[in-house]
TISE-308843 format. One record per residue (C-alpha): residue number from 1; residue in one letter; x, y, z. Coordinates in Angstrom, 1 decimal. Example, Ala and Ser with C-alpha at 12.3 -4.5 7.8 and 13.67 -1.06 7.14 Angstrom:
residues 2
 num residuo   east  north     up
   1       A   12.3   -4.5    7.8
   2       S   13.7   -1.1    7.1
***
This chain:
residues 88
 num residuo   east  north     up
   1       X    0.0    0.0    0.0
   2       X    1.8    3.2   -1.2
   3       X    0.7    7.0   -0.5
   4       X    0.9   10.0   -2.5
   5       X    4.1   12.0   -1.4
   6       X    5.7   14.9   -2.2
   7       X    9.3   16.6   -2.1
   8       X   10.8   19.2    0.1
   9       X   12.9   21.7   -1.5
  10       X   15.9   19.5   -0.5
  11       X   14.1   16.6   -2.4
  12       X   13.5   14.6    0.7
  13       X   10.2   12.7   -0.2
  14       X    7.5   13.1    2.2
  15       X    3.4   11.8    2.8
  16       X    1.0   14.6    3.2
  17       X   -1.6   13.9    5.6
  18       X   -4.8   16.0    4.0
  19       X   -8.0   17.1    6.1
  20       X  -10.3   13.9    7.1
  21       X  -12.8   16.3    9.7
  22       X  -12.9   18.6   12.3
  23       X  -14.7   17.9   15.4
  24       X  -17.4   19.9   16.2
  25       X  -17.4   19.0   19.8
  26       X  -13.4   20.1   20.1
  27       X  -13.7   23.5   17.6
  28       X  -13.8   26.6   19.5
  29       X  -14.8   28.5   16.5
  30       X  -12.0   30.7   16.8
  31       X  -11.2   31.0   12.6
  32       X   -7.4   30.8   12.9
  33       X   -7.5   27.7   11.1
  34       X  -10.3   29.2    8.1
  35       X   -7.6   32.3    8.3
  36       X   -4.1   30.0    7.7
  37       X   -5.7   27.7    4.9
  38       X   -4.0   29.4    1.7
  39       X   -6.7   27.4   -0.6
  40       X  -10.0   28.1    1.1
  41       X  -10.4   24.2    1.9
  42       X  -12.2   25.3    5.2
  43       X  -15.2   27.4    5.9
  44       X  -17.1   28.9    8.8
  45       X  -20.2   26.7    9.9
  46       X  -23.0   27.7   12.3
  47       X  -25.0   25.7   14.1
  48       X  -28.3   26.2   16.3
  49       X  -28.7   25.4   19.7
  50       X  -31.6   27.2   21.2
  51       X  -31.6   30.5   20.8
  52       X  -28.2   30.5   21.1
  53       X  -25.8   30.0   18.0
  54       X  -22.1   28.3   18.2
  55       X  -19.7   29.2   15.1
  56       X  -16.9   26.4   14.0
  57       X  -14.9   25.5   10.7
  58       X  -16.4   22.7    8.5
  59       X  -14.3   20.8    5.6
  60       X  -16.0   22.6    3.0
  61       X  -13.4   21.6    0.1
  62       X  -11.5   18.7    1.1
  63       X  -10.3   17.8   -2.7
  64       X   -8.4   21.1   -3.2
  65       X   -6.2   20.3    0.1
  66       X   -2.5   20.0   -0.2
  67       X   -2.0   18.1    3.0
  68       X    0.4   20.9    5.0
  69       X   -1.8   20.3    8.0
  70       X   -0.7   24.3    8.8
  71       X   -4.8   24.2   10.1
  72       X   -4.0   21.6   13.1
  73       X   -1.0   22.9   13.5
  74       X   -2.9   26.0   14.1
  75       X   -5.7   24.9   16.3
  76       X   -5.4   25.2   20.0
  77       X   -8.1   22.1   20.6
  78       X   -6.5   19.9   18.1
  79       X  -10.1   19.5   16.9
  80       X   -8.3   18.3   13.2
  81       X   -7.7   14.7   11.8
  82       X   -5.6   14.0    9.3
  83       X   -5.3   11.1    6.8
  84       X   -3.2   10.0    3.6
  85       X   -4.1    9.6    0.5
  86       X   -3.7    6.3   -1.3
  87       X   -1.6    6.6   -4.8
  88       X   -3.7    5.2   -7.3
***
């Protein structure tokens, strides 16, 4: 079973991990994560819980990840999971 991977500059092969979810439950709503993406792969969300509203990120486009995790990285609640992507 092989992944994709990718090269660093220094063409050291590596295996992005790209954005499986983000729990709800964990997510603060805070946006630093929506804020870092650099390819709008994340998005706010809102949810209703009477009368009172709670913000938090959703994966809104998962397929135009690159896998630099720089969201996780980011978050404070480590709300994010990661996964690799099988090479096809």
């Amino acid at each position: 079973m092989s992944f994709i991977t990718g090269l660093t500059r220094g063409k050291k092969e590596w295996v992005p991990r790209f954005v499986k979810a983000i729990d709800p439950e964990l997510c603060i709503g805070c946006g630093r994560c929506i804020k870092i993406c650099a390819h709008d792969v994340l998005a706010p969300a809102e949810v209703d819980e009477e009368e009172s509203a709670k913000m938090f990120a959703t994966v809104a486009r998962a397929a135009d990840c690159i896998g630099c995790e720089a969201c996780g990285r980011t978050c404070k609640k480590e709300a994010f999971s990661f996964e690799p992507v099988l090479a096809s």
